[in-house]
NUVO-748994 format. One record per residue (C-alpha): x negated, y negated, z negated. Coordinates in steps of 0.001 Angstrom, whole numbers, padded with zeros to 6 digits, always signed. Last residue first. Example, Ala and Ser with C-alpha at 12.3 -4.5 7.8 and 13.67 -1.06 7.14 Angstrom:
REM residues 2
-013670+001060-007140/-012300+004500-007800/
//
This chain:
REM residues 155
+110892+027196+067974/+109529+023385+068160/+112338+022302+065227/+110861+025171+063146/+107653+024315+063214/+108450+021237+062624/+109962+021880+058930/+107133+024197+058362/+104533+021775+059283/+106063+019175+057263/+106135+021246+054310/+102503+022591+054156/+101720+018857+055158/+103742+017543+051647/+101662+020639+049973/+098439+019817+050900/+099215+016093+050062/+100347+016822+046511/+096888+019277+046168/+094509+016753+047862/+096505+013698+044442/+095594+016260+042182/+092175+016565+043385/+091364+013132+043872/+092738+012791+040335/+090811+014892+039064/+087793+013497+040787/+088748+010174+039139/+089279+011365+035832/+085380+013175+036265/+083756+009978+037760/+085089+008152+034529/+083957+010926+032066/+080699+010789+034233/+080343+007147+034190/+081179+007299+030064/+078659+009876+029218/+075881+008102+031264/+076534+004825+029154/+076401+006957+026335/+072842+008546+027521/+071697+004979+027973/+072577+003822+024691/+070755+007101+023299/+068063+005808+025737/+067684+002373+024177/+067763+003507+020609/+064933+005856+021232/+062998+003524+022765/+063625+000968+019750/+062189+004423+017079/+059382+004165+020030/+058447+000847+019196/+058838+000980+015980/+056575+004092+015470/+054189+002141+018251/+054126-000599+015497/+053574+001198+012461/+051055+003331+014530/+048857+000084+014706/+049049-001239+011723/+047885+001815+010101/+044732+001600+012817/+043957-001866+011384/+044596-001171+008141/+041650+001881+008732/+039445-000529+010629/+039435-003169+008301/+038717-000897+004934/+036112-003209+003242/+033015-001207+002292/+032016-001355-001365/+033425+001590-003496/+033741+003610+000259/+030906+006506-000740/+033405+008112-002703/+037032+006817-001889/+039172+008362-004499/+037877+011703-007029/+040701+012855-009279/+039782+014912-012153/+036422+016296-013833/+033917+014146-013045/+031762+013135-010102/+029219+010918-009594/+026016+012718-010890/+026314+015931-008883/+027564+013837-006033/+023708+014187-004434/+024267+011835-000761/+023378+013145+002378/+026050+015456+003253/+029517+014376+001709/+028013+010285+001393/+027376+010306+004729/+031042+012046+006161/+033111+009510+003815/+034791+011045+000957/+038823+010803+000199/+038708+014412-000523/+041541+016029+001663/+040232+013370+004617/+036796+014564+004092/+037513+018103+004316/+040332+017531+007014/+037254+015548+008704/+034831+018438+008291/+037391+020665+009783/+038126+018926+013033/+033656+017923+013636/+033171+021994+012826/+031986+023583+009241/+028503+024549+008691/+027699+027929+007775/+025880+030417+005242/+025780+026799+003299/+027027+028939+000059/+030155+026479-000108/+030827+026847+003740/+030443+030654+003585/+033344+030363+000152/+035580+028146+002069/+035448+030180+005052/+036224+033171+003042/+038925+031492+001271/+040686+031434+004834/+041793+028461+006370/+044476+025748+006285/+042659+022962+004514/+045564+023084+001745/+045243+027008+001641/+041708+026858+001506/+041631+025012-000722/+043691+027004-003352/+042265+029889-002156/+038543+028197-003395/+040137+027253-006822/+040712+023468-007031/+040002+021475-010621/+039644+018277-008380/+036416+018341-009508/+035889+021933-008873/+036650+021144-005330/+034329+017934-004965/+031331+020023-006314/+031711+023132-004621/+031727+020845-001298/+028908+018484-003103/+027004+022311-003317/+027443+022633+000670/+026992+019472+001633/+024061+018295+000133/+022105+018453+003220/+018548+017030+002497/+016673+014889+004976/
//
């Protein structure tokens, strides 16, 4: 089986009228790696060959085994090797983190009501410890002065 890979990379980046830096830089690597992975000296890892196909809108089959030299043109390139497959799984998964985004943007909500409920028991438990306090103090001093005034009946 033929790996077209490396020449559909060189392919798909001239396409989109890309210098090697410049993909590099949105793939977040070095031109050299672009430039090995272009002259098939290597073969890129599962993360980066799904940022490549991700970046390029190109499923992993038709970005190895299928010859793009015949496909592409200048510009844009959307959904190679997706023209007739329905997209279930990806509206699916979309769906999905919509939901947990809402549910955790209600989470959110929740706890910042929780945190102000908080703030108010502890503003409440604070007035009241003041007032404890103030209320020790007056007492402390109304003993203070009863002592003195019988300690000077007993003498």
């Amino acid at each position: 089986m033929a790996n077209y890979f490396p020449e559909n990379l060189r392919l798909l980046r001239k396409s989109r009228r890309q210098t090697q830096a410049q993909l590099a830089n949105a793939l977040h690597k070095s031109r050299k790696t672009i430039s090995n992975l272009e002259r098939g000296k290597v073969q890129p890892r599962a993360k980066l060959l799904l940022l490549i196909c991700t970046h390029f809108d190109i499923t992993i089959d038709a970005l190895a085994k299928e010859d793009l030299s015949e496909k592409l043109t200048p510009g844009p390139v959307k959904y190679i090797g997706l023209e007739d497959r329905p997209l279930p799984l990806l509206n699916t998964i979309i769906e999905l983190k919509t939901q947990q985004l809402q549910a955790m943007q209600e989470t959110i909500e929740t706890l910042k009501q929780i945190i102000e409920a908080q703030k108010t028991v502890i503003t409440t438990k604070d007035q009241r410890l003041t007032m404890i306090t103030t209320e020790m103090a007056l007492l402390k001093k109304e003993l203070a002065e009863a002592l003195r005034k019988n300690w000077k009946i007993i003498r």
